[in-house]
N, C-alpha and C positions, 0 to 999 in steps of 0.2 A: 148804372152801377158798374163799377171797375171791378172786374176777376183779375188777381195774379195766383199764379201756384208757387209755392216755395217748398222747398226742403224743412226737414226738423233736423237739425246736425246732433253729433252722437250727445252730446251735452244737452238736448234738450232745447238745444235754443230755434228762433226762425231771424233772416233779414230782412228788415221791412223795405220793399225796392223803395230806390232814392228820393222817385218821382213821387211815391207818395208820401214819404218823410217830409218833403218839401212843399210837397199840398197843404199837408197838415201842420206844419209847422212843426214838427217831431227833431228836437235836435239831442245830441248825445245826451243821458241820462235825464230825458223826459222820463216822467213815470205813465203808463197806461193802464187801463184797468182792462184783465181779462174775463167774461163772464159766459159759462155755459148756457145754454139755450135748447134744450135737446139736443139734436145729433150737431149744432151750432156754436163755433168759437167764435164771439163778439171782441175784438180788442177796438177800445175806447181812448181818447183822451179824458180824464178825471175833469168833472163839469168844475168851474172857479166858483168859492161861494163868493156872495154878496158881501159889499164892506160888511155890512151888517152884521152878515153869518160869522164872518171872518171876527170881530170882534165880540160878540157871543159866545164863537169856540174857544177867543182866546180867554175869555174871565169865567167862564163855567169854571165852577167847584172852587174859585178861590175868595169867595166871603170869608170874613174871617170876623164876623158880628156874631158866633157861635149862638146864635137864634135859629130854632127848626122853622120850617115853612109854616107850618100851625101853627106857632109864636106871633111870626111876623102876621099872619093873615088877620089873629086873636087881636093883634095890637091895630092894624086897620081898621079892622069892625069896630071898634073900642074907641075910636077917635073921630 
């Protein structure tokens, strides 16, 4: 496991050294996700979803067949 120590500048911010920017493939305006852990700051690359998920998130909420889920189920059952 790699330790570096870094500063927090007055703004808040930290620099992530080069070598691990480059490990990780972290290039200008990658997003990461920060996560508390106890006395633990976790900063992450955000996991990719799956085609799948990826197009799942994109069509969530946009049916436009104005049938509630119990409609559609009633009409299943029905058939």
């Amino acid at each position: 496991m790699e330790k570096n120590t870094v500063k927090i500048s007055p703004n808040g911010q930290i620099t992530i050294p080069p070598d691990i920017q480059e490990k990780l493939g972290l290039l200008p305006g990658t997003e990461i996700q920060l996560e508390v852990i106890g006395d633990i700051l976790q900063i992450r690359k955000p996991r990719t979803l799956s085609r799948g998920k990826q197009l799942i998130a994109a069509i969530r909420g946009k049916a436009t067949s104005g049938l509630t889920t119990n409609d559609i189920m009633q009409a299943t059952r029905d058939s």
